[in-house]
Residue, then its C-alpha position, 0 to 999 in steps of 0.5 A: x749738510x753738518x758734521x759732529x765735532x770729531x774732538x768730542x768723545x762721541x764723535x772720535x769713537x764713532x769714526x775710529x774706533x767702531x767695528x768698522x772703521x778699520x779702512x779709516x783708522x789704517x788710512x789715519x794711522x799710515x799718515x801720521x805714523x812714520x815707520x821703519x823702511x817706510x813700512x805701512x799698516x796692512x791690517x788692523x785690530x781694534x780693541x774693544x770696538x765702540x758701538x754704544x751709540x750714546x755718550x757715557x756722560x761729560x766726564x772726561x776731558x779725553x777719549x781713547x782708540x786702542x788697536x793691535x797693528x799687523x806686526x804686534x805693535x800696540x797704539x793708543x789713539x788719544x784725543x785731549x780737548x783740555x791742557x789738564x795738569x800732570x797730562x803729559x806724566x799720564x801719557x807716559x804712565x799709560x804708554x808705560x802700563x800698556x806695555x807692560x800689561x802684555x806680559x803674564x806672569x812667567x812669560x818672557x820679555x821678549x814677548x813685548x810688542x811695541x807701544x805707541x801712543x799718539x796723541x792728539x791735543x785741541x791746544x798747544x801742548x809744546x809752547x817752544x816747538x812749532x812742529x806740527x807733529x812730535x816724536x819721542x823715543x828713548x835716546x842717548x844723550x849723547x851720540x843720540x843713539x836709540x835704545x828701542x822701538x818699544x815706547x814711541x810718543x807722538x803729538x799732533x797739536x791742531x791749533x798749529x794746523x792752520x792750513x785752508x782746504x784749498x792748501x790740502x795736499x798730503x793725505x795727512x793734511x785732510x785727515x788732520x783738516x778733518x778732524x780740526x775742522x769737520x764740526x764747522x764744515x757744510x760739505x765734503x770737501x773735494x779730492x777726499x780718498x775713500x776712506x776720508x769720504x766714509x769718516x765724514x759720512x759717519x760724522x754726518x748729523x744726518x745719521x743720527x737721532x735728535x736724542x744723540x745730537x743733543x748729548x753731543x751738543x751738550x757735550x760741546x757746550x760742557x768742552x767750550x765752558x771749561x775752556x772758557x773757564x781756564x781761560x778767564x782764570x788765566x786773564x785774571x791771574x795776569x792782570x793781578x800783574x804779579x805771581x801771586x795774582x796768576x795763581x789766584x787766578x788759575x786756582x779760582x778757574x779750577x774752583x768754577x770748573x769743579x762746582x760747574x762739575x759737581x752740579x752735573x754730577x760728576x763724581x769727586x774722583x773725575x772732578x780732581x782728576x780734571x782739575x788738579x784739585x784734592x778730594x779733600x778741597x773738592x769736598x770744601x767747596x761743595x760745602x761752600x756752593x752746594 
């Protein structure tokens, strides 16, 4: 028995964000989300359910889940397999434009719900911090008093999850252990709740044709690749020994990626949005590697 990468967009959508996934994603969501009084999701909506059983293409670095909880609350259910440039402002932009979105014209303020946006990253976003799960809210400084409920940001960095099967215990344990790992497992492990059981029944190879496999596999290998490419920029920007040499070395990542890119098709826009490169020098290095 083998499972998709549930860190790639096909496999994420297909298990929390299709028509019926609602049992898997409020059983996700009661476990990594701590709410007021203890309170738990009884119900949910997910908007704009997945059902297109195909990739749309490599893309994208992330993939996202959106759904309306019981008590009006907004979540945006992130998975990033890349450390892109400027992704915690669009984090934050996007917590910020969701909520603002609700409104019409006209309509009052009170009428905003709640925005919560989780996201969960494929590397160490917060270097300094060993938390597993980070919350973010606005505070004051000071006295360290809340100003709301209204934006809450919350990260689940897998590469801090170093716990075996054997040391599950929690339900928020095994739903994290099968999102970092399902890709590598040759069965369901035991103990699992029903919910956890249906997600790696949906991620089951099994289920799906040879055309849909190969789009995830190629989608894998187009993830493994860039990360092997910043990583190489990385290595060889600190072996240049000096600040000059390290910028030289991420620049020169950022340039294999984009010609590794175009040659896939992928549109300008995508490309810079991806590395941090301007349109305008995105152009030049086509010129210079058609």
């Amino acid at each position: 028995m083998n499972f998709l990468d549930i860190k790639t967009d096909f496999a994420f959508k297909k298990v929390f964000g299709s028509k019926d996934s609602k049992d898997i994603l409020i059983s996700f969501l009661n476990s990594v989300i701590d709410f007021k009084h203890h309170q738990k999701i009884a119900s949910i909506k997910i908007v704009d359910p997945y059902n297109i059983p195909m990739l749309k293409g490599m893309k994208d670095t992330y993939v996202d889940v959106k759904a309306v909880l019981d008590n009006g609350s907004h979540v945006i259910i992130e998975m990033q397999v890349l450390n892109t440039e400027g992704l915690e402002k669009r984090i934050l932009y996007n917590a910020a434009k969701n909520y603002s979105s609700q409104l019409k014209k006209g309509e009052e303020y009170s009428l905003l719900n709640p925005v919560i946006a989780l996201t969960i990253t494929d590397f160490n976003l917060f270097q300094e911090n060993h938390e597993l799960i980070t919350h973010f809210k606005l505070i004051e400084k000071q006295q360290l008093v809340e100003y709301g409920d209204d934006i809450e940001l919350i990260f689940i960095e897998l590469p801090k999850f170093t716990k075996s099967e054997q040391e599950l215990k929690s339900i928020q344990d095994k739903w994290i252990f099968f999102i970092k790992n399902a890709g590598s497992l040759e069965y369901i492990p035991k103990n699992m709740s029903l919910e956890l059981t249906k997600a790696y029944t949906i991620a089951n190879e099994a289920n799906f044709s040879e055309e849909e496999l190969e789009l995830q596999h190629r989608k894998k290998d187009w993830i493994y690749m860039q990360k092997s490419s910043l990583s190489l920029a990385k290595k060889t920007g600190h072996q240049e020994g000096h600040k000059e040499g390290h910028e030289k070395g991420l620049k020169d990542g950022k340039i294999e990626i984009a010609i590794n890119l175009h040659k896939v098709g992928i549109a300008i826009e995508i490309i810079s949005q991806s590395t941090g490169l301007s349109i305008e020098e995105i152009e030049q290095i086509i010129k210079l590697y058609p």
